[in-house]
Structures are given as C-alpha cells and as structure tokens.
C-alpha positions as CSV (number, residue, x, y, z in Angstrom):
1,X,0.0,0.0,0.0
2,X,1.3,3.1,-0.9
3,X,2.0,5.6,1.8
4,X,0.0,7.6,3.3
5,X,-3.1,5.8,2.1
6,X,-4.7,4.3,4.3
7,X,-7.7,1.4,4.0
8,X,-10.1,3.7,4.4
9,X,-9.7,6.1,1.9
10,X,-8.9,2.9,-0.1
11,X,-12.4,2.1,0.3
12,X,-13.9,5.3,-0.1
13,X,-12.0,5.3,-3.3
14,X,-13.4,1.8,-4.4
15,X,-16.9,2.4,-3.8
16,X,-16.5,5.6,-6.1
17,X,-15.3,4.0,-8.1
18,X,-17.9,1.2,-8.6
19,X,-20.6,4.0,-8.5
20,X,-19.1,6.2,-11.5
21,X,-18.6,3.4,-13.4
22,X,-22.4,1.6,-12.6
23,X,-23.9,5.1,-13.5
24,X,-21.5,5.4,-16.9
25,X,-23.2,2.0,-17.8
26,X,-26.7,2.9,-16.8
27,X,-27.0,5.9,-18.7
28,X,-24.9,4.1,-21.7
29,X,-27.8,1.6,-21.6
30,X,-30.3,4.1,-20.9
31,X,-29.3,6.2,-23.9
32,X,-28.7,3.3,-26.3
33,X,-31.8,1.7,-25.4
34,X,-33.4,4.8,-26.2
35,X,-32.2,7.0,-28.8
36,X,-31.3,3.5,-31.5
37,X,-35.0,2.4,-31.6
38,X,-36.3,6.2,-32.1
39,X,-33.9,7.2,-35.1
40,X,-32.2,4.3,-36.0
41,X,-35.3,1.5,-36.0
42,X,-38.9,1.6,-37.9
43,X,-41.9,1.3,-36.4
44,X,-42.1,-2.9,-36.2
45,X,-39.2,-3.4,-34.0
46,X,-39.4,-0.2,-31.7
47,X,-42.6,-1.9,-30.9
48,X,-40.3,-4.8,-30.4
49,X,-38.1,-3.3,-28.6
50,X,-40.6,-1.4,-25.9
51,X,-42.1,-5.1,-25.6
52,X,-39.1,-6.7,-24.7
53,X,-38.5,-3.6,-21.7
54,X,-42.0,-4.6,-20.5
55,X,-41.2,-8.3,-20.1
56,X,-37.8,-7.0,-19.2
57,X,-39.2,-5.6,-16.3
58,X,-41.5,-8.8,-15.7
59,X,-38.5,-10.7,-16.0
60,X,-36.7,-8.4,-13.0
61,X,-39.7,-8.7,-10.8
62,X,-38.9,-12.4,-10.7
63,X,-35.3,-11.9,-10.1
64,X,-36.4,-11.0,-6.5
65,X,-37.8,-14.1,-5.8
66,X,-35.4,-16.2,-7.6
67,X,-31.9,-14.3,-7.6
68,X,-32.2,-12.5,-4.0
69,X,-34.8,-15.2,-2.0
70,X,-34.1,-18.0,-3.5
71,X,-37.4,-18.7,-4.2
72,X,-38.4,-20.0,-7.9
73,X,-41.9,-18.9,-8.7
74,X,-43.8,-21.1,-11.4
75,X,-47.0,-18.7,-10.9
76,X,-45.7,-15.1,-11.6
77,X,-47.8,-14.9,-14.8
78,X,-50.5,-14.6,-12.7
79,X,-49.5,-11.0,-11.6
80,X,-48.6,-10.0,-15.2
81,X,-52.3,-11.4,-15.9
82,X,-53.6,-9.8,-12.8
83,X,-52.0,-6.3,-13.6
84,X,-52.8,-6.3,-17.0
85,X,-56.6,-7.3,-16.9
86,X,-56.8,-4.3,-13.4
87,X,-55.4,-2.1,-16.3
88,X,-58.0,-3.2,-18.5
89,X,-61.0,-2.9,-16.0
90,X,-60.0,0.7,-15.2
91,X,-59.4,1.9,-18.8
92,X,-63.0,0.9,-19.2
93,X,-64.0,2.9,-16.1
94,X,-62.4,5.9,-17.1
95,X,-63.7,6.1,-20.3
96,X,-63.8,8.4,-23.0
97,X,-60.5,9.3,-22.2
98,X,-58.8,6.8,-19.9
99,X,-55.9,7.9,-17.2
100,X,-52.7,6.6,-17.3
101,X,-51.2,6.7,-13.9
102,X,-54.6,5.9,-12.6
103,X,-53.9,2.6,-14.9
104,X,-50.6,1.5,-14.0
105,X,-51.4,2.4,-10.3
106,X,-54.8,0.2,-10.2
107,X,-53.2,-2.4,-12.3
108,X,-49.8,-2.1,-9.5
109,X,-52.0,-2.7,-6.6
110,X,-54.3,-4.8,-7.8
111,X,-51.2,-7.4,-8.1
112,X,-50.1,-6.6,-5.1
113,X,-53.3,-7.5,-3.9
114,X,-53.0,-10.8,-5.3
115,X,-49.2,-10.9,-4.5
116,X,-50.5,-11.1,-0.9
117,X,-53.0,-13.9,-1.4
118,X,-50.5,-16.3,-2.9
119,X,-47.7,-15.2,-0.4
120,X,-50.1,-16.2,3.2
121,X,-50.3,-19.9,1.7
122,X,-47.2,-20.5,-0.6
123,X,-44.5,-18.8,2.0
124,X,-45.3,-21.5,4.1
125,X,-44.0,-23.8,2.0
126,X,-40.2,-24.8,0.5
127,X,-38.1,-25.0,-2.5
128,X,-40.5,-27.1,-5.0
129,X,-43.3,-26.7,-3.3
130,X,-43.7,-23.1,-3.1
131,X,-43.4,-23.4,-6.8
132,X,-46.0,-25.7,-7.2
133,X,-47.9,-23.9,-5.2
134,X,-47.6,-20.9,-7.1
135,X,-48.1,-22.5,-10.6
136,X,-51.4,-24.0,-9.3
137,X,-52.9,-20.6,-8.1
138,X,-51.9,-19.2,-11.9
139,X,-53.4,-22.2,-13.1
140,X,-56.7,-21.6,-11.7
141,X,-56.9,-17.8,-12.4
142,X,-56.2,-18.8,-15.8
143,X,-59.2,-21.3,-15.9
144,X,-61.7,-18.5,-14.0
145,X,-60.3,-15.7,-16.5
146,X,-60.8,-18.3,-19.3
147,X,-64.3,-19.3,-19.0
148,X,-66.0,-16.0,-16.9
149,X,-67.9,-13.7,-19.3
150,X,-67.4,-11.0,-17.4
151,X,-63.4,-11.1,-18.2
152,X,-64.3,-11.6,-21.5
153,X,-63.6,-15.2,-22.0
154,X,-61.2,-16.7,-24.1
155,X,-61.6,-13.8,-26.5
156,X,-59.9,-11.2,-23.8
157,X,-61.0,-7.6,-23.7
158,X,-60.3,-4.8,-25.6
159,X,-60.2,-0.8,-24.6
160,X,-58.9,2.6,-25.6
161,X,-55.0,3.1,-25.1
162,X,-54.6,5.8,-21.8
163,X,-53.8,8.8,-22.0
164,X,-50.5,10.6,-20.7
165,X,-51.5,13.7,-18.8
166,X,-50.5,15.6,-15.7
167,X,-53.0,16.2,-12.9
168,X,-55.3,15.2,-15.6
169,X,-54.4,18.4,-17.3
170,X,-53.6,18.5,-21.3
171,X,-53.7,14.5,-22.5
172,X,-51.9,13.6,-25.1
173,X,-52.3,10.4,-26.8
174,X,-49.1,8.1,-27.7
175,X,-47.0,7.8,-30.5
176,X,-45.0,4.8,-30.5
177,X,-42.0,6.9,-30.1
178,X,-43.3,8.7,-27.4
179,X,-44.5,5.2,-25.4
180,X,-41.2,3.5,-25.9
181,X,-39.6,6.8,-24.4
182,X,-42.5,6.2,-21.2
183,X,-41.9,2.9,-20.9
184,X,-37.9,3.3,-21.0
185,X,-38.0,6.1,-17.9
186,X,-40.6,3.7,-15.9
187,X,-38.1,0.4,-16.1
188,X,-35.1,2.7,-15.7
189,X,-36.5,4.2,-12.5
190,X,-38.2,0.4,-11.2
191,X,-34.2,-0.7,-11.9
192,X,-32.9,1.5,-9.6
193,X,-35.6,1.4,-6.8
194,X,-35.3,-2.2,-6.9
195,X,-31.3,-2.0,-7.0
196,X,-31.7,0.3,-3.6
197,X,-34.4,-2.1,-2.1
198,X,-32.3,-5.0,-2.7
199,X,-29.0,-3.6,-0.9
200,X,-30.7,-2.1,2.1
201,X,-30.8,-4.1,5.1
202,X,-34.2,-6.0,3.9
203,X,-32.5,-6.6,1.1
204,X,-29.7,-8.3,2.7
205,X,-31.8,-10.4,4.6
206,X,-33.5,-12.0,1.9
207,X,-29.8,-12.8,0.9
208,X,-29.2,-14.2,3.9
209,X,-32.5,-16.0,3.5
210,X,-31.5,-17.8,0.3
211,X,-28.1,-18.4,1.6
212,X,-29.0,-20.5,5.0
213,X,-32.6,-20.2,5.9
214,X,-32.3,-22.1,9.5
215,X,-29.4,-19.6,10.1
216,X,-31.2,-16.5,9.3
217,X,-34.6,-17.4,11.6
218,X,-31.9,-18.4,14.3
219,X,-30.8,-15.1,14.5
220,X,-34.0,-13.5,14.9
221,X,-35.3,-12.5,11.9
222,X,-38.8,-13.5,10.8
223,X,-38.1,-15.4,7.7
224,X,-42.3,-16.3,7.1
225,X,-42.3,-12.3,7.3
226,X,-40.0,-11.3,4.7
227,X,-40.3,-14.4,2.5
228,X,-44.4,-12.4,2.2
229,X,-43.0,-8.9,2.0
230,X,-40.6,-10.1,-0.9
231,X,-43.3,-12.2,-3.0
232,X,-45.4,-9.0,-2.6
233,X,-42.9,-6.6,-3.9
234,X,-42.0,-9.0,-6.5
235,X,-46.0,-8.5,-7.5
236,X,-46.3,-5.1,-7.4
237,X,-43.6,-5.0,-10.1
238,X,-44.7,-7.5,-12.1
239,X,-48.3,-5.7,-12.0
240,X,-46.7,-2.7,-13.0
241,X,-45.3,-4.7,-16.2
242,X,-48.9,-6.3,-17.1
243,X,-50.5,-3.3,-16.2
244,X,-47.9,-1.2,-19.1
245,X,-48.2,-4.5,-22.0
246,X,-51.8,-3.8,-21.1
247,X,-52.1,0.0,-22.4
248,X,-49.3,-0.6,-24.6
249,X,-51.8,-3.4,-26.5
250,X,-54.9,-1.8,-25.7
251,X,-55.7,-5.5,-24.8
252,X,-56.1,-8.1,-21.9
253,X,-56.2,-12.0,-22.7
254,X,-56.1,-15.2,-20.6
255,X,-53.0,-16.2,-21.9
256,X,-51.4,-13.7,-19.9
257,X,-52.0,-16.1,-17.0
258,X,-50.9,-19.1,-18.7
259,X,-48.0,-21.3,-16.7
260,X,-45.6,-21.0,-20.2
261,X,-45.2,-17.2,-19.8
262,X,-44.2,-18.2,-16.1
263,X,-42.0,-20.6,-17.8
264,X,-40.3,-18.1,-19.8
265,X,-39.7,-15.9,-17.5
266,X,-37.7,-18.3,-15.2
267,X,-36.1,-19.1,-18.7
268,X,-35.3,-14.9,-19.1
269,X,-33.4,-15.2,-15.5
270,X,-31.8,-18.2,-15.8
271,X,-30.1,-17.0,-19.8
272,X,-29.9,-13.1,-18.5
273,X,-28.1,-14.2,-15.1
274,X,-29.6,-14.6,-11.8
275,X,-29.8,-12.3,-8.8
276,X,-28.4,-9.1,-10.9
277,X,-31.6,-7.4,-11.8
278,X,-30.7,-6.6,-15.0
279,X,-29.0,-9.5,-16.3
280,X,-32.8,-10.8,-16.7
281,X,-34.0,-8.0,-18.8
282,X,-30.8,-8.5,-21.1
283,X,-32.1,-12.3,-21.0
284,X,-35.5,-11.4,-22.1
285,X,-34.1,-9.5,-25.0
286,X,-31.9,-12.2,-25.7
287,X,-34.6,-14.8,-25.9
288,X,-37.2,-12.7,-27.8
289,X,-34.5,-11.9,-30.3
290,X,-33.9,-15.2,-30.9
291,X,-37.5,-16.0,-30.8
292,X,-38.7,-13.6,-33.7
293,X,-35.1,-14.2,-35.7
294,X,-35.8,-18.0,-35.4
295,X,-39.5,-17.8,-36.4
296,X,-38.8,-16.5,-39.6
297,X,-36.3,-19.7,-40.7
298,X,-38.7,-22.0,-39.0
299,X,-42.3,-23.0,-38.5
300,X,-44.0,-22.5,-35.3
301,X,-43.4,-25.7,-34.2
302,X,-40.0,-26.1,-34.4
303,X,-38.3,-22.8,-34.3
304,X,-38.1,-23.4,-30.2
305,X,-36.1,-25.9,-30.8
306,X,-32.7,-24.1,-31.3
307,X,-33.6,-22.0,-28.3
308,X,-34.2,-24.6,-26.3
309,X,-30.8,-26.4,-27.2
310,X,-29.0,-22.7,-26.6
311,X,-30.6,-22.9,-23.3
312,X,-29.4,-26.2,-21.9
313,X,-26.1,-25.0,-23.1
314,X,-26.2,-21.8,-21.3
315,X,-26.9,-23.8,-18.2
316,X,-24.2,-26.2,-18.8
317,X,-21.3,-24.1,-19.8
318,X,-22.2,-20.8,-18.6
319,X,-24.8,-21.4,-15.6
320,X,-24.1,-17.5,-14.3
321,X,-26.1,-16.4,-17.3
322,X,-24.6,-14.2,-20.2
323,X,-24.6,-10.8,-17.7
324,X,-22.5,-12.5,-15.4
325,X,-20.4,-13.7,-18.4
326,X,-20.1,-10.5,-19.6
327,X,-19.2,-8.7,-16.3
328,X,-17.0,-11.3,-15.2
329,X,-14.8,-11.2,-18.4
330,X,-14.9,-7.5,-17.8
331,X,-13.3,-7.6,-14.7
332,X,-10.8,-10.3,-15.8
C-alpha cells in the first residue's frame, strides 16, 4: 500500500469508483436503449423493442424471488395477468378518455393485492413446493379468466389506449416513439428502486434467507415475514409490467396467466443471469430476439427448438447467465 493511504480512503475510493462506473453504464444503456430504436429503427421493432423492456421488467420482478430469495416462482404470470386485466378494467371505467397513472397504479396494486394472497399460503411452504404452489394458483386464475364472461372469455378484452396527462391536465395520446420513451423512464427508475431495495438491510436479509434459511430465523429474523413482504414486492412489479403491455396493446387475454409465460420468464433469469436485476431483462431481449429471428427460418413448431438447445447450453457451460459472463470477463 502506498504511503499515506490508508484502507479507508482505499475504500472510499473503491466504492466511487464502482458507482461512476455503474452510473457510466446505466446511462450508456439508458441512452442506447433509447435513442437506437427512435432514429435508427422503424416502427415494427421499436414496438419490439418497448415489448421486450416490458417483459424485461416482468422478468426483474422475478429476479427478487429467484436471484435475491431463492425462491423459484412457477406462478408469476398470474400477476402479469392480474395487472394487465386491473389495467384493462379501469381503462374501461375511465372512459372516454382513460388515465394513465390511474392505470398503471390500479393495475400495481391490484397485483399486489393478489401478490398477498399467494404469499399467506405459498410462503409456508419450501423449494418445489412453493413453486408448485404458485403455478397452481396461476393455473386456476387462468381457468376462472378463461371461461368468466365478465373477463371476457377466451376472446380477452379490448379498450382505448390511456392517456399521458399531468394532474389530468392536457392529455396527449401516444405515438410509439413517445411510449417506448414512457416505458424506458418507468423500467429505468423500477431498476434503480429495486437496486436500492435490494441492498438495504431487507435486502440483505433476503440474501441471507437464500443463503441458510435455519441460520437467518436463528438469529432472529422472521423469515415467514420477509419471504411475504418479498413475494409482494415481487407482485407489485410485475403488475406494474402487465399493467404497461396492457395499455401498450390496448388488450387483456387469458393467456397472460398461462403457466408457459411463467416458464419463460424463469427461462429470461436463468439466460440473462440470476440475482443481478438486470442480467434478466438483457435475458429477455436475448430470448425474444432469438425468438422472432428463429420464427422467420422455421415453423412454429419447431423454431423453439434451437432455443431450447442454446438454453441447456447456457446452463451447462455458462450457468451464471450471459450478464454474469459479460461482467466477469470485464473484470478479468
């Protein structure tokens, strides 16, 4: 050590040094993210591109189950369904001109709602059986929502896209530029609240909760508490997410509760990298990229083949995802 450094300006010097260089790459991200699809992209894949932040976003919300808890949810589509169908019902209630943040925050809470349901009965439970547990609540939201007229059935429902407006003042209607923009600044800001949330001291004890269980309850913590607190925040976020696909679609369907959008987004963590937040919503670009690439060399039966033989390989050979690929061949 060089002298008259000592370790704690060392230190002090390290962890500004991590937090220039995290905000350099967010706003590199942020600015890439945004700008390319504007001028650079035409109106087909910016559309792409604001779908894949949305399920980016979905795919993040699971990351604090799976990445920080240690909790694999086979059920989370049932908050993208829940949000997005909350998003629905209030666009209908709001008509002729329906609100936007009263939208997203019905469709938000709404989830949450439902987020605290599934958490009092599946927290209970460990390892596969929460998941079960969770996949069979999805499962039988999906069949209500699929046969219930007043959810529209199997044909969905349809409503008028909200409006953006402040205080309800001057509503403009989107563009798609000016949605992708809308839906870039609302994942850019859940990223960050969810990067604080997740290294504050609850965040650290839902480490601590996926690291050694037994240890953490031993110590004093109520694990049954924050195992509820986390599947709830997890919901609220992925509400948000359904609640945003729902305005940006203008739609609401039952598949939006089916177990294989639960599947994919375990699939999104798992190629993206678990338990780094973003390393899932680089996965779900990933796999939707390969997804709308691979559909136009193959049929629709057998284009998910190749992705499903990159995705055992991922797991084999690079089982820290392709965001902890990346970072760790930075570093190296």
């Amino acid at each position: 050590m060089a002298a008259g450094v000592s370790e704690g300006d060392l230190a002090v010097y390290t962890r500004h040094k991590e937090r220039l260089t995290f905000w350099l790459w967010f706003w590199g991200a942020f600015l890439v993210m945004g700008v390319g699809p504007s001028f650079f992209l035409d109106s087909f894949w910016q559309k792409f591109v604001t779908e894949v932040l949305i399920l980016g976003l979905l795919a993040m919300s699971s990351d604090i189950l799976i990445g920080y808890t240690g909790m694999v949810s086979f059920g989370h589509a049932l908050f993208f369904g829940a949000g997005c169908y909350a998003a629905a019902f209030a666009s209908i209630w709001t008509t002729p001109r329906p609100n936007l943040w009263f939208v997203l925050i019905f469709g938000t809470l709404v989830s949450g709602v439902f987020g605290i349901f599934v958490a009092y009965f599946s927290t209970r439970l460990r390892e596969i059986y929460f998941s079960i547990t969770t996949l069979v609540f999805s499962q039988i939201f999906w069949v209500i929502v699929l046969t219930s007229q007043w959810t529209g059935g199997e044909n969905g429902i349809s409503f008028d896209q909200a409006y953006f407006s402040f205080f309800g003042l001057f509503p403009v209607e989107f563009g798609t530029q000016s949605f992708h923009w809308f839906v870039m600044f609302v994942v850019g800001f859940s990223y960050l609240l969810c990067r604080r949330i997740m290294r504050s001291p609850f965040g650290m004890v839902l480490q601590s909760i996926r690291e050694n269980e037994p240890r953490t309850r031993a110590i004093g913590y109520n694990v049954e508490h924050h195992k509820m607190a986390a599947v709830m925040l997890s919901a609220l976020f992925a509400g948000l997410s359904g609640a945003l696909y729902g305005v940006f679609n203008a739609y609401a369907a039952p598949d939006f509760f089916f177990f294989l959008l639960s599947g994919e987004i375990v699939i999104y963590n798992v190629l993206g990298g678990i338990g780094t937040l973003v390393g899932p919503i680089f996965g779900a670009m990933v796999f939707q990229f390969l997804k709308e690439l691979l559909s136009t060399i193959w049929s629709a039966e057998y284009y998910l083949i190749p992705v499903g033989v990159l995705f055992v390989l991922m797991v084999i050979f690079m089982p820290q995802g392709l965001f902890g690929f990346v970072r760790r061949w930075l570093n190296e």
